[in-house]
PyMOL CGO cylinders between C-alpha atoms (Angstrom):
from pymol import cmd
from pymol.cgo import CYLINDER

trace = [
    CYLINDER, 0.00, 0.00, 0.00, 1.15, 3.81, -1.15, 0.3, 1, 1, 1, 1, 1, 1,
    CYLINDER, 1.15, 3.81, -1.15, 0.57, 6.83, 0.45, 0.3, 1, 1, 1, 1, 1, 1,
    CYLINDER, 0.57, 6.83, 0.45, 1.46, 9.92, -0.45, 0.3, 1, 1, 1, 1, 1, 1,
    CYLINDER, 1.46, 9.92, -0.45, 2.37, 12.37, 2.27, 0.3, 1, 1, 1, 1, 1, 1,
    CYLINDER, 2.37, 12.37, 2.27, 2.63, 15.96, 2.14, 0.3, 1, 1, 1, 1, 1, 1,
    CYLINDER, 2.63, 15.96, 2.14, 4.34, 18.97, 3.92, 0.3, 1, 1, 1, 1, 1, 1,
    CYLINDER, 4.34, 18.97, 3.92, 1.42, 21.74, 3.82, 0.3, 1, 1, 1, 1, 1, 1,
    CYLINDER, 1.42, 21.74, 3.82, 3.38, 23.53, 6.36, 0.3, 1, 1, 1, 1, 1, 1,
    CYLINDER, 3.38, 23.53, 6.36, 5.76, 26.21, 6.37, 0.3, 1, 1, 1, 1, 1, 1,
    CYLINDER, 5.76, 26.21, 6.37, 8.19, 24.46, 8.18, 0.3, 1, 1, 1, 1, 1, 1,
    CYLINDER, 8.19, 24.46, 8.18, 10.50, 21.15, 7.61, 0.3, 1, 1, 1, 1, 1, 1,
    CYLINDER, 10.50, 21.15, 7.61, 8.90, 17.83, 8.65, 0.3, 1, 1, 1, 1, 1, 1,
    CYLINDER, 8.90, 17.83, 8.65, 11.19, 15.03, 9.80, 0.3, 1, 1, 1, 1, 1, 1,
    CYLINDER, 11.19, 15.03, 9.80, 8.95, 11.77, 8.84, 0.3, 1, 1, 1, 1, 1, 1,
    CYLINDER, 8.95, 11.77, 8.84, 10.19, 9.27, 12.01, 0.3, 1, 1, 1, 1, 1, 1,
    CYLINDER, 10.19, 9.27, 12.01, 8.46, 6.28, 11.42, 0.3, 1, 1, 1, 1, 1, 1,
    CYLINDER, 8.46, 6.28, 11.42, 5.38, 4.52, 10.29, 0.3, 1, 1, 1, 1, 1, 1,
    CYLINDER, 5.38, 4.52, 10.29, 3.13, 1.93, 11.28, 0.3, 1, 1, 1, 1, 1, 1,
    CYLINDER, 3.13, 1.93, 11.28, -0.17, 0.49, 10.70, 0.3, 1, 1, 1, 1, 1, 1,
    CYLINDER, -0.17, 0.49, 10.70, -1.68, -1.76, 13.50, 0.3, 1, 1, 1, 1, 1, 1,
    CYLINDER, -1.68, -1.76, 13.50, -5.15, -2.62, 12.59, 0.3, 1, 1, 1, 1, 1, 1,
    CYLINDER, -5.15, -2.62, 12.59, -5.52, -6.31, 13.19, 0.3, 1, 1, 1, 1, 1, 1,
    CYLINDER, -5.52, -6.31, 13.19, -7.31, -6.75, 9.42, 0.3, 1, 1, 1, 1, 1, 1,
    CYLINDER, -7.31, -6.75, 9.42, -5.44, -4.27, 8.05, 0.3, 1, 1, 1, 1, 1, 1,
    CYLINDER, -5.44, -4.27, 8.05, -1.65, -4.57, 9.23, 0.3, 1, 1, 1, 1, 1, 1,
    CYLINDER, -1.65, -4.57, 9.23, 1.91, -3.70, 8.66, 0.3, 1, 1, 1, 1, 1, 1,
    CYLINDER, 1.91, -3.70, 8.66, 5.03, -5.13, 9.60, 0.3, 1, 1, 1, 1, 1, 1,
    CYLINDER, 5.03, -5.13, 9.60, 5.51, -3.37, 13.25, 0.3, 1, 1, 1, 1, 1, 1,
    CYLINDER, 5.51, -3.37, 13.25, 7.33, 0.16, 13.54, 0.3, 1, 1, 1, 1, 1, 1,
    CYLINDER, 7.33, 0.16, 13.54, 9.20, 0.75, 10.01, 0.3, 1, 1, 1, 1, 1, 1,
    CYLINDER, 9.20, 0.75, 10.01, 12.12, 3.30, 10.24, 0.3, 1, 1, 1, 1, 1, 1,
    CYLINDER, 12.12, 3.30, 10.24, 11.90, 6.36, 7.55, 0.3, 1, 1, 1, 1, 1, 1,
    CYLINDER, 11.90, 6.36, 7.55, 14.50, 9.08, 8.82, 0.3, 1, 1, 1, 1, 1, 1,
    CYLINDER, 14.50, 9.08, 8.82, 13.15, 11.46, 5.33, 0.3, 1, 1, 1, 1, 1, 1,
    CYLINDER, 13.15, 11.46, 5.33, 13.21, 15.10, 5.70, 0.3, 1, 1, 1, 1, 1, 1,
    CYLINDER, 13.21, 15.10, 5.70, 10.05, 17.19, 3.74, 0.3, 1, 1, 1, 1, 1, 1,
    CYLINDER, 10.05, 17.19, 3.74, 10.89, 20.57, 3.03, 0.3, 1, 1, 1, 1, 1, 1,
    CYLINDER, 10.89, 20.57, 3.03, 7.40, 22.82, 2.78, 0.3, 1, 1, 1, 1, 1, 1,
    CYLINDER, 7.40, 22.82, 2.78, 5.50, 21.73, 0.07, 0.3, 1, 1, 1, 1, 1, 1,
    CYLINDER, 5.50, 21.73, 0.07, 7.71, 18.54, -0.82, 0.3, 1, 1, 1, 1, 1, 1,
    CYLINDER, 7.71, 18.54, -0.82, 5.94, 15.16, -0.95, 0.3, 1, 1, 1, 1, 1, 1,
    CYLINDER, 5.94, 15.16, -0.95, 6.73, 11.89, -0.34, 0.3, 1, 1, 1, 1, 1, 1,
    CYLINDER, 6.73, 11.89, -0.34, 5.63, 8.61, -1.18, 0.3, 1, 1, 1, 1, 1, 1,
    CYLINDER, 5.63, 8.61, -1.18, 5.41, 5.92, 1.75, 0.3, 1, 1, 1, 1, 1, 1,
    CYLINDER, 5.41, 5.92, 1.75, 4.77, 2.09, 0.63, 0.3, 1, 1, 1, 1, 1, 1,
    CYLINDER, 4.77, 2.09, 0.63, 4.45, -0.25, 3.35, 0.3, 1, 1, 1, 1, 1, 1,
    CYLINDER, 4.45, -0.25, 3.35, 3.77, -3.75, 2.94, 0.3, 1, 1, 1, 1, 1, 1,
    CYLINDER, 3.77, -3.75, 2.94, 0.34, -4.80, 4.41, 0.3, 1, 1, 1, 1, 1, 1,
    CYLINDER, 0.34, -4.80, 4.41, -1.24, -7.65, 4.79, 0.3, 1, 1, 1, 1, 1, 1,
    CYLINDER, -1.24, -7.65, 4.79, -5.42, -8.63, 5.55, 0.3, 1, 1, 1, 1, 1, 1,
    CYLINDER, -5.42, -8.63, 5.55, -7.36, -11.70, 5.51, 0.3, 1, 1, 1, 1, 1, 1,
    CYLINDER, -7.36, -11.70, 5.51, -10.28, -9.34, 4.27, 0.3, 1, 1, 1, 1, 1, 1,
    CYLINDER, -10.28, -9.34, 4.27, -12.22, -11.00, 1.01, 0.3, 1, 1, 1, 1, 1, 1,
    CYLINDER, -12.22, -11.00, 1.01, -13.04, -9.07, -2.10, 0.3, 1, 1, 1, 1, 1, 1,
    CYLINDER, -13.04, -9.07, -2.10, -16.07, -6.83, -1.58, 0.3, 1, 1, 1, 1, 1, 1,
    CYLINDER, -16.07, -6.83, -1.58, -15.70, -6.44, 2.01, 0.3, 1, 1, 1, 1, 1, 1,
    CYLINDER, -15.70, -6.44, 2.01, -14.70, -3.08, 4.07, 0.3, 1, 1, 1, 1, 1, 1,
    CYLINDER, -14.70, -3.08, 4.07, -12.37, -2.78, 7.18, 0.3, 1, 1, 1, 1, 1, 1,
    CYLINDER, -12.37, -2.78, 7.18, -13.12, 0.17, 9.33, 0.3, 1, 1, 1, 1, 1, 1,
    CYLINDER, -13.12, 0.17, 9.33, -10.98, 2.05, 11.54, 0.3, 1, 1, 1, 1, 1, 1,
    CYLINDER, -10.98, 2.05, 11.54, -7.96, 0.70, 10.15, 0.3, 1, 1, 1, 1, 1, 1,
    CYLINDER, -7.96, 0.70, 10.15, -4.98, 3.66, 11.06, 0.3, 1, 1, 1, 1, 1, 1,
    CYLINDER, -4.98, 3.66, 11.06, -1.42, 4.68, 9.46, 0.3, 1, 1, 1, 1, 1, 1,
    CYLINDER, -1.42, 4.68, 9.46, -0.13, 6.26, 12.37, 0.3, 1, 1, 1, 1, 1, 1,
    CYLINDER, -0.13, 6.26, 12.37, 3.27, 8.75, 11.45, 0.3, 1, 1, 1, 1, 1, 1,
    CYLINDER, 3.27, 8.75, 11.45, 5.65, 9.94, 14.04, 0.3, 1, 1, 1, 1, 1, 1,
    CYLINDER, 5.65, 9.94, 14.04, 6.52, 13.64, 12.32, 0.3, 1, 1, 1, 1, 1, 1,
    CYLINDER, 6.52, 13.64, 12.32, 9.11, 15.69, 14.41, 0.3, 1, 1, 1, 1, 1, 1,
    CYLINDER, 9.11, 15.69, 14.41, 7.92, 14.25, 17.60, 0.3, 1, 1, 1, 1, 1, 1,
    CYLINDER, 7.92, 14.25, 17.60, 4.18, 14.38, 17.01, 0.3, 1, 1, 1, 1, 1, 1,
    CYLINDER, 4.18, 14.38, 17.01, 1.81, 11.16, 15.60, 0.3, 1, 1, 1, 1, 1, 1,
    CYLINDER, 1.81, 11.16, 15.60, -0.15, 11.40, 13.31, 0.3, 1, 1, 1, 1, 1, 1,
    CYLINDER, -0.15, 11.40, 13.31, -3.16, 9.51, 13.30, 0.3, 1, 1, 1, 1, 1, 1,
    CYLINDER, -3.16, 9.51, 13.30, -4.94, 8.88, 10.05, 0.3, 1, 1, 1, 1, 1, 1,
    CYLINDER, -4.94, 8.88, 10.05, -7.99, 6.55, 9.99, 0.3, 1, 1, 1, 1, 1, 1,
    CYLINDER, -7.99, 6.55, 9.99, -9.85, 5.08, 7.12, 0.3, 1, 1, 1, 1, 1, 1,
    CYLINDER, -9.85, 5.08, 7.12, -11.83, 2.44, 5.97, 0.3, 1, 1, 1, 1, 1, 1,
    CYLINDER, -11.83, 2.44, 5.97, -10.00, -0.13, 3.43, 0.3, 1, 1, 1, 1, 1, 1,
    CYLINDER, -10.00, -0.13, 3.43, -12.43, -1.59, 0.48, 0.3, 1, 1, 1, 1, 1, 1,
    CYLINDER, -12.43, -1.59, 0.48, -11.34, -4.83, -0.75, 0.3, 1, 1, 1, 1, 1, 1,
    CYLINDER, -11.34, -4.83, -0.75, -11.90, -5.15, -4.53, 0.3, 1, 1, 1, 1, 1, 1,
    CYLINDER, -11.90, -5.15, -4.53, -10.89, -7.31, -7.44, 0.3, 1, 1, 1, 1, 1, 1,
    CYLINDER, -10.89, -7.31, -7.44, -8.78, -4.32, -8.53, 0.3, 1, 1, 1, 1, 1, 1,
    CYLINDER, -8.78, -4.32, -8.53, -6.37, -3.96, -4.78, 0.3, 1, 1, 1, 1, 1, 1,
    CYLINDER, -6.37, -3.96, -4.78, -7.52, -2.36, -1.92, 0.3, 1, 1, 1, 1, 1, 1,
    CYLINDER, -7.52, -2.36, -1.92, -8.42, 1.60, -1.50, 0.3, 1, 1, 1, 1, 1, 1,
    CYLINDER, -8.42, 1.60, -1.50, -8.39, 3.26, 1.19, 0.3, 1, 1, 1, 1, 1, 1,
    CYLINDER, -8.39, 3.26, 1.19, -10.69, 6.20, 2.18, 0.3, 1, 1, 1, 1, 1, 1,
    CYLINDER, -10.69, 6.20, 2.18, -9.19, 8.04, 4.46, 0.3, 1, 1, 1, 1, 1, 1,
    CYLINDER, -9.19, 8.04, 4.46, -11.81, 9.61, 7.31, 0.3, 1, 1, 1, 1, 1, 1,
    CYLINDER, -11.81, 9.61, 7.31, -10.23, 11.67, 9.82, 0.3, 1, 1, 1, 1, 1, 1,
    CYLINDER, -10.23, 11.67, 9.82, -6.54, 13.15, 10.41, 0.3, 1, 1, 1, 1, 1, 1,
    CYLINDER, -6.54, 13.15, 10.41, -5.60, 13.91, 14.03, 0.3, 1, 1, 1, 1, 1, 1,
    CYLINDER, -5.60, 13.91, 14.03, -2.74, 14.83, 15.73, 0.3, 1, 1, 1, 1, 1, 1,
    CYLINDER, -2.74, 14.83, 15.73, -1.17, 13.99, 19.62, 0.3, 1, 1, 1, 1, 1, 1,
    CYLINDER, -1.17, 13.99, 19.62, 1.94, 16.12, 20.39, 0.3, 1, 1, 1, 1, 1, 1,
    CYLINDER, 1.94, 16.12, 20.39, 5.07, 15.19, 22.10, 0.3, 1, 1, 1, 1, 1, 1,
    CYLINDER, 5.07, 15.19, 22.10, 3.60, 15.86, 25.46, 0.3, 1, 1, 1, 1, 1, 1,
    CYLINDER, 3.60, 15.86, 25.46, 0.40, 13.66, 24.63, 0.3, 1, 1, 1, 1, 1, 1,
    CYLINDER, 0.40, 13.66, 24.63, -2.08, 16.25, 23.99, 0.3, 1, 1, 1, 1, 1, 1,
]
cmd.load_cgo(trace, "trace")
């Protein structure tokens, strides 16, 4: 699965690391990325997934979760499993900072 993650910001963004937990919908643990965005530069992110999810169905609350210059970044979505890869939709974007709030 790609993402594609941009720096809206005026600032530089130091993308940490990357993980996706859901139990249907999940990555390989904590993946180191150590890449640098400069504002407005974009990067794309492919981790490898995996699901036991059949073709038609849809897993909710399924996350990529960022660590960005201390913060995480929580993005949640639903995945929809199709005969042409799965998509996701992503629903809501939230942030915790450093300090947890």
């Amino acid at each position: 699965m790609t993402w594609s993650i941009t720096n809206s910001s005026d600032a530089e963004l130091v993308l940490d690391d990357a993980w996706a937990p859901h139990g249907r919908f999940r990555g390989e643990g904590h993946v180191p990325l150590g890449v640098t965005l400069t504002p407005g530069a974009s990067f794309d992110l492919a981790l490898d997934v995996t699901s036991d999810a059949p073709l038609g169905s849809v897993v909710k609350n399924a996350f990529l979760i960022l660590r960005v210059s201390g913060y995480r970044v929580f993005t949640r979505m639903r995945i929809e499993f199709a005969a042409s890869g799965m998509t996701p939709i992503i629903e809501s974007v939230t942030t915790m900072g450093p300090n947890g709030a």
